[in-house]
Z-matrix of the N, CA and C atoms (Angstrom, degrees):
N
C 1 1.475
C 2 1.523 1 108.25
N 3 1.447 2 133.84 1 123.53
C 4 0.793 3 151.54 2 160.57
C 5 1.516 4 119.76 3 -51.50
N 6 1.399 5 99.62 4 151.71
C 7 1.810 6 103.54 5 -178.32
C 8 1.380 7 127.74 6 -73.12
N 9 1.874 8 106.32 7 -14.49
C 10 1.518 9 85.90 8 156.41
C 11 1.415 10 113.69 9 -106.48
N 12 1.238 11 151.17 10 31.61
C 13 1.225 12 156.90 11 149.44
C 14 1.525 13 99.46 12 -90.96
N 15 0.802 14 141.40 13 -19.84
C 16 1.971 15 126.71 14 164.99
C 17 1.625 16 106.68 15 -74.76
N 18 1.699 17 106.66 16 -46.48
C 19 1.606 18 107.24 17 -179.11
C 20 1.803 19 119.82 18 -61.20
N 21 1.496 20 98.20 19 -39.61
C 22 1.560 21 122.39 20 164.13
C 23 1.750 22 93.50 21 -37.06
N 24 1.233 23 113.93 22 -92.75
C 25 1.625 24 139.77 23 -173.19
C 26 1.896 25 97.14 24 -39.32
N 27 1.435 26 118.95 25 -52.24
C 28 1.591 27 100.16 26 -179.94
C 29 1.515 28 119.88 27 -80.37
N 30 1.444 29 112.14 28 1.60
C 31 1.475 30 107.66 29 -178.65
C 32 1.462 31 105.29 30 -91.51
N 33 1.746 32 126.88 31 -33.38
C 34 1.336 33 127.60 32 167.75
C 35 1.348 34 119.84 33 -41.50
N 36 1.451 35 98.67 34 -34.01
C 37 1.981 36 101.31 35 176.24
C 38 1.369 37 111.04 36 -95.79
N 39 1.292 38 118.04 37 -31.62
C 40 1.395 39 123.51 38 172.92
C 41 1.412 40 121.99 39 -43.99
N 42 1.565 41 108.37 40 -47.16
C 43 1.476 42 127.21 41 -138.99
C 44 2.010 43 97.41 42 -88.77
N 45 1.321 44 96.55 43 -45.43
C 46 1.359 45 124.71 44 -173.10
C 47 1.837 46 104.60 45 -66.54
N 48 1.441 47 119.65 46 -80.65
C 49 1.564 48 90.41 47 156.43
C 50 1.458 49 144.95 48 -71.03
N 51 0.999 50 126.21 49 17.41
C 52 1.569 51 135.85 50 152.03
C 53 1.846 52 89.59 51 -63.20
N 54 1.180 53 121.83 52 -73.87
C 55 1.365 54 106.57 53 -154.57
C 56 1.318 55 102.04 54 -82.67
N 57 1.397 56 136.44 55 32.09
C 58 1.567 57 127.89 56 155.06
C 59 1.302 58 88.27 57 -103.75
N 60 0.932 59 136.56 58 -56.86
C 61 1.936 60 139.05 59 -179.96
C 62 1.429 61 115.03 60 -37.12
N 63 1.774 62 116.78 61 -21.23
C 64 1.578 63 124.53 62 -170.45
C 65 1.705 64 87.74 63 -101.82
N 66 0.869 65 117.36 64 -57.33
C 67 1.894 66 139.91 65 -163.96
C 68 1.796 67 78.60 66 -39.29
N 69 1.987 68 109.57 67 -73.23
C 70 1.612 69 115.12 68 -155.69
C 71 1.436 70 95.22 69 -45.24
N 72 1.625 71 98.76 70 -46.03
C 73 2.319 72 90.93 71 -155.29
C 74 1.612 73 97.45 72 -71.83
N 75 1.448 74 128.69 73 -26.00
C 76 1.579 75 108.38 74 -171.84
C 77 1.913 76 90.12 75 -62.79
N 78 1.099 77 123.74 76 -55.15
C 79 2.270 78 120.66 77 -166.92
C 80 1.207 79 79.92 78 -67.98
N 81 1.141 80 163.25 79 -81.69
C 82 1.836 81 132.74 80 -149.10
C 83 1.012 82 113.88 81 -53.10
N 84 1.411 83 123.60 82 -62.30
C 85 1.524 84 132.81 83 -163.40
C 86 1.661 85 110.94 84 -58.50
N 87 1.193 86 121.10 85 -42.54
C 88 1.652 87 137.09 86 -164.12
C 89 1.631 88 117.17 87 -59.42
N 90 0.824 89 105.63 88 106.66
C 91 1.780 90 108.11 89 -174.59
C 92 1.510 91 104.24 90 -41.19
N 93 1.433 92 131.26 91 131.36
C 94 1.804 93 139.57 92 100.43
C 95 1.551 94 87.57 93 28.22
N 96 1.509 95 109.87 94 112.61
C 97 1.606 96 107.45 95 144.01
C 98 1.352 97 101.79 96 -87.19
N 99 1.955 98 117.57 97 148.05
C 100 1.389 99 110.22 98 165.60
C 101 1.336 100 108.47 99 -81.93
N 102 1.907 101 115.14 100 126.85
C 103 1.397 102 97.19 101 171.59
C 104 1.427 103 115.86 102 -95.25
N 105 1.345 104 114.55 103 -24.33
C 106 1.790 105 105.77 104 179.82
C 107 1.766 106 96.04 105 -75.97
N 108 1.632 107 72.28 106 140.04
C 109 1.709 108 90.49 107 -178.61
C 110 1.837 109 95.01 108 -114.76
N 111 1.552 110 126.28 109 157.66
C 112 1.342 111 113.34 110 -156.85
C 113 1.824 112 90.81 111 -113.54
N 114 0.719 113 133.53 112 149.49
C 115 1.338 114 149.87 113 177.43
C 116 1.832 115 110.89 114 -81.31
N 117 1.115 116 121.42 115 125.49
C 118 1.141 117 111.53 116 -177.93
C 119 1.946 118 121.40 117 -76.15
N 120 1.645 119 98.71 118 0.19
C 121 1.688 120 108.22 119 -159.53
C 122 1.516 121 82.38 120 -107.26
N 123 1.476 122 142.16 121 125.34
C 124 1.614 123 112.27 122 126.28
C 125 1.565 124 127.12 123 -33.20
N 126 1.730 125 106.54 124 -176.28
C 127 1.460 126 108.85 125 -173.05
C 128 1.627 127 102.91 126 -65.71
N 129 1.380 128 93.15 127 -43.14
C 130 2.136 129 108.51 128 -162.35
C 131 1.437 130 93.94 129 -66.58
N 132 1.527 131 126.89 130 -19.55
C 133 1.438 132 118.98 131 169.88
C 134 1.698 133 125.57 132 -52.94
N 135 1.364 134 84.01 133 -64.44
C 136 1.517 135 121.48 134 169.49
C 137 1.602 136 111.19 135 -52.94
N 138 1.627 137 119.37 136 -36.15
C 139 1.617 138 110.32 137 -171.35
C 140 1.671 139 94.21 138 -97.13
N 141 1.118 140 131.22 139 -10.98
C 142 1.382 141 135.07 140 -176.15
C 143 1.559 142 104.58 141 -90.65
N 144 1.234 143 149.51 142 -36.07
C 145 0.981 144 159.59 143 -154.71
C 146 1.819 145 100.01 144 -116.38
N 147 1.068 146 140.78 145 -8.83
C 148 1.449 147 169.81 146 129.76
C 149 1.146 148 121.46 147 -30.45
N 150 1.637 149 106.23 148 -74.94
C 151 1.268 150 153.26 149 153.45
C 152 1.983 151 113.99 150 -31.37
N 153 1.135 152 87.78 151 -67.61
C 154 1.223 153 105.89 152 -169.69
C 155 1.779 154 117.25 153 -91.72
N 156 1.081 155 107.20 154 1.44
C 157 1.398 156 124.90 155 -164.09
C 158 1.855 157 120.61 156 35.53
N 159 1.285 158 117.42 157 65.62
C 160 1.206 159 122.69 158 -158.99
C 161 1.515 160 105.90 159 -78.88
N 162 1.095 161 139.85 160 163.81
C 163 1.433 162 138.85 161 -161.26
C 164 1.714 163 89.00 162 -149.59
N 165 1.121 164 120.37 163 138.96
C 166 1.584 165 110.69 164 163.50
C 167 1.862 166 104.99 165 -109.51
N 168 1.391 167 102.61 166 154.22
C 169 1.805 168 99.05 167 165.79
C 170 1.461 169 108.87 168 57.28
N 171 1.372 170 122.10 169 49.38
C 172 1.724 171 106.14 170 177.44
C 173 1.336 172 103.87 171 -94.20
N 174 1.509 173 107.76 172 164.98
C 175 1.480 174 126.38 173 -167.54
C 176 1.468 175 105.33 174 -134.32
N 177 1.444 176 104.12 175 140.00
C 178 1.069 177 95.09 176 160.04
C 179 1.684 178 123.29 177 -151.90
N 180 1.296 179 129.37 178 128.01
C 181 1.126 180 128.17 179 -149.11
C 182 1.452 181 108.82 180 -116.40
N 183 1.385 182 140.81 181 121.55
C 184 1.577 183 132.52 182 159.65
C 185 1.432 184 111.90 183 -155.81
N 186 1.261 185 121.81 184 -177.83
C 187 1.399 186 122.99 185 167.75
C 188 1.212 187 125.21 186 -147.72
N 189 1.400 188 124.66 187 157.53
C 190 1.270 189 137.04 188 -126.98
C 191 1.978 190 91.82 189 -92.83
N 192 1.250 191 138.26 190 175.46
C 193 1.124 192 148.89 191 178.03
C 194 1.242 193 129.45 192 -51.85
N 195 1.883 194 86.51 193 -38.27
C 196 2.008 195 107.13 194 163.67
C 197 1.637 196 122.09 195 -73.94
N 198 1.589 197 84.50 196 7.66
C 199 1.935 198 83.25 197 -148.56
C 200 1.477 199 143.00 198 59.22
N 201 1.228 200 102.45 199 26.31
C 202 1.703 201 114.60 200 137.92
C 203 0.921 202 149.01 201 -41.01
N 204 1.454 203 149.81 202 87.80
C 205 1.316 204 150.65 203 -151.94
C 206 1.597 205 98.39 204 -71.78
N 207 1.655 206 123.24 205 112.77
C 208 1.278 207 125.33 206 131.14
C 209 1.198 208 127.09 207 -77.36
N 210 1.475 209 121.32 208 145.45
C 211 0.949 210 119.97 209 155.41
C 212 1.882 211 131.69 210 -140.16
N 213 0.978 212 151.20 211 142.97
C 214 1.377 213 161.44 212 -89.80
C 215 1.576 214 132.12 213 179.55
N 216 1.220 215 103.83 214 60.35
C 217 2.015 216 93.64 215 -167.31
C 218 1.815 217 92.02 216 -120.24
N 219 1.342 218 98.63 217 -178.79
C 220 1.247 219 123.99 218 177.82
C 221 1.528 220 127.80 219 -147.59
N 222 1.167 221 131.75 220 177.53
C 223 1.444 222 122.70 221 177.01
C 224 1.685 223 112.27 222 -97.67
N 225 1.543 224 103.61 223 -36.20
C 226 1.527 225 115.43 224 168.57
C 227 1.335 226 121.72 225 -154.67
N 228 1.669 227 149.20 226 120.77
C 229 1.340 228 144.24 227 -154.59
C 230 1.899 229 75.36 228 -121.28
N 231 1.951 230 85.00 229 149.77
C 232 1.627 231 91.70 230 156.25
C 233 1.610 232 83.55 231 -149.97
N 234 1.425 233 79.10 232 142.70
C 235 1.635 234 102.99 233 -175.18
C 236 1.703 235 119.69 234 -81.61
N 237 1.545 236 104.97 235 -13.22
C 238 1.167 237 107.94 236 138.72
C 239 1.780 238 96.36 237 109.57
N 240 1.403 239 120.24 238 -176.49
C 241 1.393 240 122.84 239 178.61
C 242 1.543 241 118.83 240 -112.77
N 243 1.088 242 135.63 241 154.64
C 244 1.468 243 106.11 242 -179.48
C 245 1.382 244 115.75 243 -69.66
N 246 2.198 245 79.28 244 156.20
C 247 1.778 246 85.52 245 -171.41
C 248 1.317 247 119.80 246 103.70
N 249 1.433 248 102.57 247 -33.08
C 250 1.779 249 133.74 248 176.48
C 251 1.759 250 119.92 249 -86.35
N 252 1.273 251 113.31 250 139.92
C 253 1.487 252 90.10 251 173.54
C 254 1.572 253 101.69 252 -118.29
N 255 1.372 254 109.87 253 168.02
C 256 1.526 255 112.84 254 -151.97
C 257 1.983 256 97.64 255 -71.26
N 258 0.685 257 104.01 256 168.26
C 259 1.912 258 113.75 257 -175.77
C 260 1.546 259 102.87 258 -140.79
N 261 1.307 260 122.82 259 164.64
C 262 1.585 261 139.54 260 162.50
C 263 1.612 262 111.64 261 -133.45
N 264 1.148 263 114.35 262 169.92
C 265 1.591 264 133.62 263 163.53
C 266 1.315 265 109.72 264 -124.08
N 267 1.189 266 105.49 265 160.25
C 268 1.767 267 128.52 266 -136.31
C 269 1.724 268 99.23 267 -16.87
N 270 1.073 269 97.18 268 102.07
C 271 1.665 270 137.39 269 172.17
C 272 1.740 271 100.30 270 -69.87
N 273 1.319 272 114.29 271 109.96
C 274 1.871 273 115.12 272 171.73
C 275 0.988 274 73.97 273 -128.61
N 276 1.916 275 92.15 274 169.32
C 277 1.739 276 125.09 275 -179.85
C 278 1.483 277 106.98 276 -146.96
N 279 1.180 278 140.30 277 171.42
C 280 1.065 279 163.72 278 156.54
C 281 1.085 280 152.87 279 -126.26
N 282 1.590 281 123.74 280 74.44
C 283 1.280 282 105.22 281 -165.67
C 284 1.765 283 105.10 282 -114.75
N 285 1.670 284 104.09 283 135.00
C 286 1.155 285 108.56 284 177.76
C 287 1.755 286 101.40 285 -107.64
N 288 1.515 287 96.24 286 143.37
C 289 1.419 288 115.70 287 -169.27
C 290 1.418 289 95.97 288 -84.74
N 291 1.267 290 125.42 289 -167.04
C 292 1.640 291 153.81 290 -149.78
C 293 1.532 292 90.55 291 -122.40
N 294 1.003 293 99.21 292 -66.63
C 295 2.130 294 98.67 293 -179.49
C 296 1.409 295 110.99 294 -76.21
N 297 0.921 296 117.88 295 27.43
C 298 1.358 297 125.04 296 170.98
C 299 2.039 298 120.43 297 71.99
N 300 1.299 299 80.71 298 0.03
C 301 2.217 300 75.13 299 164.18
C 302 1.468 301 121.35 300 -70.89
N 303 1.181 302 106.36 301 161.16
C 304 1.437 303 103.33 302 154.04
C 305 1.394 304 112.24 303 -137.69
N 306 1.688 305 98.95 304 164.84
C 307 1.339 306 106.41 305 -174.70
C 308 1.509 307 104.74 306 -122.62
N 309 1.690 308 129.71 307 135.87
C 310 1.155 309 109.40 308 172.64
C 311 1.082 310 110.48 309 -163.00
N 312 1.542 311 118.32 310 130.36
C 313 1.201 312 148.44 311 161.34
C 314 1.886 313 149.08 312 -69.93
N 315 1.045 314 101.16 313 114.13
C 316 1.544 315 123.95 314 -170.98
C 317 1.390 316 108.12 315 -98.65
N 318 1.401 317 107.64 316 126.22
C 319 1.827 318 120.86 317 162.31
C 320 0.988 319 110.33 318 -156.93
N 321 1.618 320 110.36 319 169.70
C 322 1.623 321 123.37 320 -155.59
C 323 1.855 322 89.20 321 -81.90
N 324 1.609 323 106.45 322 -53.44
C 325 1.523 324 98.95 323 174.12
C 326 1.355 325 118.59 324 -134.89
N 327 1.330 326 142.39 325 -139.25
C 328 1.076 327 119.66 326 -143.94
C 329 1.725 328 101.51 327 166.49
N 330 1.175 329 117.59 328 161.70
C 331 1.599 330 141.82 329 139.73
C 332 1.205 331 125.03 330 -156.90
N 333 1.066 332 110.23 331 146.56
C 334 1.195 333 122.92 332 -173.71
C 335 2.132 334 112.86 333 -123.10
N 336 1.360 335 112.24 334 128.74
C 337 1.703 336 113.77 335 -169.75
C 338 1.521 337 105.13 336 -130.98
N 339 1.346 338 114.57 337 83.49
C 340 1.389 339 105.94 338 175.60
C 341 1.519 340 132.45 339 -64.77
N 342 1.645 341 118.69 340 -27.87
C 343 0.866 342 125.90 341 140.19
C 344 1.306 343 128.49 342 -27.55
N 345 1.373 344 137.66 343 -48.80
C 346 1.750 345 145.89 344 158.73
C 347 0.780 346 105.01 345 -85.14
N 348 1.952 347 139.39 346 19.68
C 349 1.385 348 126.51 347 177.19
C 350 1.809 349 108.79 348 32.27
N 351 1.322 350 128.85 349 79.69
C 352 1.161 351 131.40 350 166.02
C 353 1.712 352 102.43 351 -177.49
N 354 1.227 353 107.34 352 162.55
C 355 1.378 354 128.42 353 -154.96
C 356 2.090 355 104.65 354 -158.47
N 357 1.379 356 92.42 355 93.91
C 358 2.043 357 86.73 356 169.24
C 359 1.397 358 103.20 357 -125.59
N 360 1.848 359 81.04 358 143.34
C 361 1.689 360 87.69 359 178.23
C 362 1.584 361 98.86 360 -103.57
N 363 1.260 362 93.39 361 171.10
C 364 1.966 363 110.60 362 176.71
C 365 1.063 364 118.23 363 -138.91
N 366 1.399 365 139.11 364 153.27
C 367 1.097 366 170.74 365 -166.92
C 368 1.835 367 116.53 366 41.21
N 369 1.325 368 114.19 367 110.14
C 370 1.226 369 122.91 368 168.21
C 371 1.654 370 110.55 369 87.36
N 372 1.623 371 95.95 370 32.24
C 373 1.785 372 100.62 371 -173.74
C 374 1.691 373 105.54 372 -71.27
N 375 1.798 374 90.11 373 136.82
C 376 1.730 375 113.14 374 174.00
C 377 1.304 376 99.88 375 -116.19
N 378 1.672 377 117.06 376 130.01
C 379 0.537 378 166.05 377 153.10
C 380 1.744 379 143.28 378 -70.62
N 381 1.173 380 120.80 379 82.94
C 382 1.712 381 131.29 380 -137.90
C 383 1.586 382 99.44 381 -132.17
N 384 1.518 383 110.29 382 140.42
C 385 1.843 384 125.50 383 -162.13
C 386 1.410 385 76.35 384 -156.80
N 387 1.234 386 96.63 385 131.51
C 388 1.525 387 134.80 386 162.07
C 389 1.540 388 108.89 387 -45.50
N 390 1.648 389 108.97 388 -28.27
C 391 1.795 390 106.75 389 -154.23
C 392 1.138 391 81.03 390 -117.65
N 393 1.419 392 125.19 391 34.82
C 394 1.556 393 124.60 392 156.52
C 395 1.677 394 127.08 393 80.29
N 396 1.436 395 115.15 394 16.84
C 397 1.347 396 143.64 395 153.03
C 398 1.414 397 109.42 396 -34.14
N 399 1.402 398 133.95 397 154.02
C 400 1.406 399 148.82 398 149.90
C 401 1.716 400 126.33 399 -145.59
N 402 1.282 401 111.71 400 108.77
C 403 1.848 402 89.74 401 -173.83
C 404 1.555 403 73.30 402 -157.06
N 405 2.002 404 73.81 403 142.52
C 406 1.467 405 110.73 404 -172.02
C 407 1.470 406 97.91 405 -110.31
N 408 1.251 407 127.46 406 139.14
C 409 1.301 408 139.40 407 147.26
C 410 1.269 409 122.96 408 -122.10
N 411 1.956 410 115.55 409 -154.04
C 412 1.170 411 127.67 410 -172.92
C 413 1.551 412 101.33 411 -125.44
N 414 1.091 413 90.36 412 -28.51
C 415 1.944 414 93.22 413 -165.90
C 416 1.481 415 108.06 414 -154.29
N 417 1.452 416 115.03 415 125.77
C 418 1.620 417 117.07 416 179.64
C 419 1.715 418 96.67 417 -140.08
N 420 1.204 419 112.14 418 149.50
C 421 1.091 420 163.72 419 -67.30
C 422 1.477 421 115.79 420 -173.59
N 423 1.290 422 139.69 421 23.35
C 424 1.938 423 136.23 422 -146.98
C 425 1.239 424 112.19 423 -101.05
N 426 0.996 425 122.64 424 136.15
C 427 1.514 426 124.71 425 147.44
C 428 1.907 427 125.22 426 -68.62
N 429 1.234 428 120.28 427 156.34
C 430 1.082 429 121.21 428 178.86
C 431 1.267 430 135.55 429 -115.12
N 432 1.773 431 86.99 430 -19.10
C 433 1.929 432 105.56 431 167.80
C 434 1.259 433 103.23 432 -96.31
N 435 1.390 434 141.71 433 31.78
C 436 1.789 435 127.82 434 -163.00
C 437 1.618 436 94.48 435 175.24
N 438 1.313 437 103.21 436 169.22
C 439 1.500 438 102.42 437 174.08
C 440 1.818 439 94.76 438 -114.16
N 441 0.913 440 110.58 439 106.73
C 442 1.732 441 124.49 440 -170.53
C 443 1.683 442 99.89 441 -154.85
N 444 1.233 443 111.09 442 127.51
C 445 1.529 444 121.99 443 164.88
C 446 1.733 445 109.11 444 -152.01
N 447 1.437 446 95.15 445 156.28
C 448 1.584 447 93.58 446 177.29
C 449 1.868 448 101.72 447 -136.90
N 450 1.134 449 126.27 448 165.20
C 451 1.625 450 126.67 449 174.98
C 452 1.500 451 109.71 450 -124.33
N 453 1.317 452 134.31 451 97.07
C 454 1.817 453 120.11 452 -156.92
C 455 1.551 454 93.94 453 -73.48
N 456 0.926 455 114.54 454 -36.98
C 457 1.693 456 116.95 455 170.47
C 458 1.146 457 112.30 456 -62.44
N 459 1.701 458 87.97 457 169.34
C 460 1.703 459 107.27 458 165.27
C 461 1.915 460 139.50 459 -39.63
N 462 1.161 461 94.41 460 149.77
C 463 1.735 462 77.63 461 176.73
C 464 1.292 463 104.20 462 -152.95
N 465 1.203 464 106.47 463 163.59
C 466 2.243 465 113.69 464 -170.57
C 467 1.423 466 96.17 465 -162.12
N 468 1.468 467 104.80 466 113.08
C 469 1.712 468 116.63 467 175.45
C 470 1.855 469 105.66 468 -118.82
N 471 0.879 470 62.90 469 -164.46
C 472 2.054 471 92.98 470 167.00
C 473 1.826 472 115.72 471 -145.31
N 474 1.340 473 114.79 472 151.74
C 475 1.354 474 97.35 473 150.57
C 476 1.322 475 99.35 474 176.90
N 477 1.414 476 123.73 475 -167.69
C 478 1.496 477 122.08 476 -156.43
C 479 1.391 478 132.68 477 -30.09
N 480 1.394 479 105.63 478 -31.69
C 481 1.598 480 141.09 479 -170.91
C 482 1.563 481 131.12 480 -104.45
N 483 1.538 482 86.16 481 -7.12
C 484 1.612 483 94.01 482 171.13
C 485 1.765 484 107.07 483 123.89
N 486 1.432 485 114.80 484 178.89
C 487 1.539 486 116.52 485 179.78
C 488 1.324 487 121.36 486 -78.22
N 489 1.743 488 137.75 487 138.26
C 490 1.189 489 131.17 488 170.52
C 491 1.302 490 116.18 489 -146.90
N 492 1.491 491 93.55 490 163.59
C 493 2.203 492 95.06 491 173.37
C 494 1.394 493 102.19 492 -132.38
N 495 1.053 494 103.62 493 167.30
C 496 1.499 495 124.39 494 179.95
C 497 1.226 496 116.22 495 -141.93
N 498 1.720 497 120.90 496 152.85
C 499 1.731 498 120.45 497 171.45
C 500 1.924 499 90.94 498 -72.11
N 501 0.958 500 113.16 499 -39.82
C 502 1.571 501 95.72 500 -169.61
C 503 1.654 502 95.88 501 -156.50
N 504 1.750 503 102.66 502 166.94
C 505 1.450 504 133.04 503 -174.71
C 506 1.143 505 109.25 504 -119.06
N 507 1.502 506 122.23 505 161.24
C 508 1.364 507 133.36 506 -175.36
C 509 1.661 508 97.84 507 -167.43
N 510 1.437 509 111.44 508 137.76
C 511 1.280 510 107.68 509 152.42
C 512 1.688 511 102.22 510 -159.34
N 513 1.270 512 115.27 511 156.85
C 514 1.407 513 136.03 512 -179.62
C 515 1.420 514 102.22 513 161.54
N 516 1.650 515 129.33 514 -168.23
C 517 0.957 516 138.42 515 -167.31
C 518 1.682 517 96.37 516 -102.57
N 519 1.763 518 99.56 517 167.67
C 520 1.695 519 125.82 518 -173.29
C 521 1.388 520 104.74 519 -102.63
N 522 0.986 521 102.11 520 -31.55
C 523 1.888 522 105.79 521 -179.13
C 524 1.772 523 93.15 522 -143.61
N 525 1.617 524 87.47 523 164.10
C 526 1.809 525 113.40 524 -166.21
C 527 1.476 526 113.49 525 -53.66
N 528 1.203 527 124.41 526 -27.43
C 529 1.675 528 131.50 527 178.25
C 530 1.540 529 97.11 528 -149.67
N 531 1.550 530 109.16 529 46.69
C 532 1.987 531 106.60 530 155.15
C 533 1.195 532 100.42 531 -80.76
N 534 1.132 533 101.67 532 -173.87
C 535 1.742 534 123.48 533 150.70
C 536 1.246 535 116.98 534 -84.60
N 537 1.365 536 112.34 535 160.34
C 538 1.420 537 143.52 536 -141.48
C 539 1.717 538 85.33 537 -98.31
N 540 1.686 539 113.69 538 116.40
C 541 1.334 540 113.51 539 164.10
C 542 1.590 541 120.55 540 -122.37
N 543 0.804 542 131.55 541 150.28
C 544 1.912 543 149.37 542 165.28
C 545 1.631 544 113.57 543 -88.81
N 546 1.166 545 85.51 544 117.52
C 547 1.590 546 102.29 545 -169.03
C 548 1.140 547 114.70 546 -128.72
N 549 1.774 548 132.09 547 119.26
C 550 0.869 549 120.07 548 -173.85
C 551 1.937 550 101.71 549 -133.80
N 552 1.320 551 107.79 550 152.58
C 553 1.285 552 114.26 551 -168.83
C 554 1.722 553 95.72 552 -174.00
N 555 1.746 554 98.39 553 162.21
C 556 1.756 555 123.24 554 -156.64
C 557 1.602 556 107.33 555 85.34
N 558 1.198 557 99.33 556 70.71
C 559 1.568 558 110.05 557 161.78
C 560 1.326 559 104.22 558 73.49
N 561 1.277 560 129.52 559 77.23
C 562 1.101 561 130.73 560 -157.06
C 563 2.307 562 109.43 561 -103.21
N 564 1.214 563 115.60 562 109.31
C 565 1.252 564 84.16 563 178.81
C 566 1.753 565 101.52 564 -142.29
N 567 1.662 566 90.99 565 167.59
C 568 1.520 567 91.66 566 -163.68
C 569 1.984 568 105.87 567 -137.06
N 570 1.127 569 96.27 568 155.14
C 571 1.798 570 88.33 569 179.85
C 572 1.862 571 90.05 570 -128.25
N 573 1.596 572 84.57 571 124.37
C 574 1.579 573 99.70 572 -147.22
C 575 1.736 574 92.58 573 -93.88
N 576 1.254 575 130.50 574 121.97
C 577 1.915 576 146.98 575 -158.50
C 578 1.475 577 98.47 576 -101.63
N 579 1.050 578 129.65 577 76.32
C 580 1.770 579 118.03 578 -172.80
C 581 1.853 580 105.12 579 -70.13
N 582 1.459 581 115.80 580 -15.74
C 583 1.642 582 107.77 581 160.52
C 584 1.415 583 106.15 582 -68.99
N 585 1.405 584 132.38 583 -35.26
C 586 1.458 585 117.29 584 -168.29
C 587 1.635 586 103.68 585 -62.72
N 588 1.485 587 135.49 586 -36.07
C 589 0.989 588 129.50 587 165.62
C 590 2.058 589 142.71 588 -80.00
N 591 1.017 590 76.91 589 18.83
C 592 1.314 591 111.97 590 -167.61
C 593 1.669 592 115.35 591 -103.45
N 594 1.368 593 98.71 592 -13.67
C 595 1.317 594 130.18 593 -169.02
C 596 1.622 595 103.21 594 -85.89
C-alpha cells in the first residue's frame, strides 16, 4: 500500500472524529437558554384585575348628531364588582366643534355611560377653550350625543379678561344649530386685567 492510500485510509478516521470532537464542544460550550420568562403582574395582580375586570388605555371615539367629534380615553377603567359602577384614572375628553374649536377636559377620574350617552369626570377637572378659557372644578357633567356640559359645583378660571369663579358652569348651544356658548352664573365674579386684553 502506497503512501497516499494509507493517508487516504487515516483521514476516513481522522475526518469523522474531528467532527464529533467539534459537534461535543459546540453542546458543552453553548450557554443555558433562560426559559422562565418573569411576568410583570403577580398572581393577586392578575386575580384583582380578573376580578375587577380592569381594561388598561380605553378609547373611545363617536360623534354627536351635528357631527362633532367626541372623544374619550383613560389611563385605566375597571368595570368594577357587583353593586359597583365602573370608574377610570385620569379621565380626558375631547370635543371638537364644527367651527373648528376645541374643548378639552382633564380629571383625576372619571366615567363614562354610553348607554345614557354621558361621560363625568371627577376630581380636579381642567377645563381648556381654544379662545383661551381655563376653569377648574370638582365635577363635570358631558353629554355624548351633543356638545352640552354643566358643573353643579364651584368653578375658578382665567381668560381673556381676567380671573373668575362661579357657583356653577354650563356650556352647549341656545338654539338647535347655534354656536356652542359658556355660561356661567350663582354669584358670579371677576377681577377684570385690561393688559390681558391688550395682548
Amino acid at each position: 500500500m502506497d503512501g497516499h492510500s494509507r493517508m487516504v485510509q487515516f483521514l476516513k478516521v481522522l475526518l469523522p472524529l474531528a467532527a464529533i470532537v467539534l459537534l461535543s464542544t459546540v453542546f458543552l460550550l453553548s450557554r443555558s437558554i433562560e426559559t422562565s420568562v418573569s411576568v410583570p403582574f403577580t398572581q393577586k395582580d392578575i386575580d384583582e384585575r380578573l376580578a375587577d375586570q380592569v381594561v388598561t388605555q380605553p378609547h373611545y371615539l363617536g360623534t354627536t348628531r351635528k357631527g362633532e367629534e367626541v372623544q374619550i380615553q383613560a389611563a385605566q377603567a375597571t368595570q368594577g364588582r357587583e353593586g359597583s359602577l365602573p370608574t377610570t384614572a385620569e379621565f380626558r375628553g375631547r370635543l371638537g366643534l364644527l367651527n373648528g374649536g376645541v374643548i378639552t377636559m382633564d380629571s383625576n377620574s372619571g366615567m363614562i355611560r354610553p348607554d345614557e350617552n354621558s361621560a363625568t369626570f371627577v376630581g380636579d377637572v381642567l377645563i381648556t377653550t381654544t379662545d383661551g378659557i381655563q376653569v377648574r372644578t370638582d365635577l363635570l357633567n358631558t353629554s355624548l350625543d351633543e356638545i352640552r356640559g354643566d358643573t353643579p359645583g364651584q368653578v375658578d378660571g382665567t381668560g381673556i379678561i381676567g380671573d373668575f369663579s362661579a357657583g356653577r358652569m354650563t356650556f352647549g348651544t341656545e338654539k338647535k344649530d347655534g354656536p356652542v356658548h359658556i355660561l356661567f352664573t350663582d354669584g358670579v365674579k371677576l377681577v377684570y386685567e385690561p393688559e390681558k386684553t391688550e395682548r
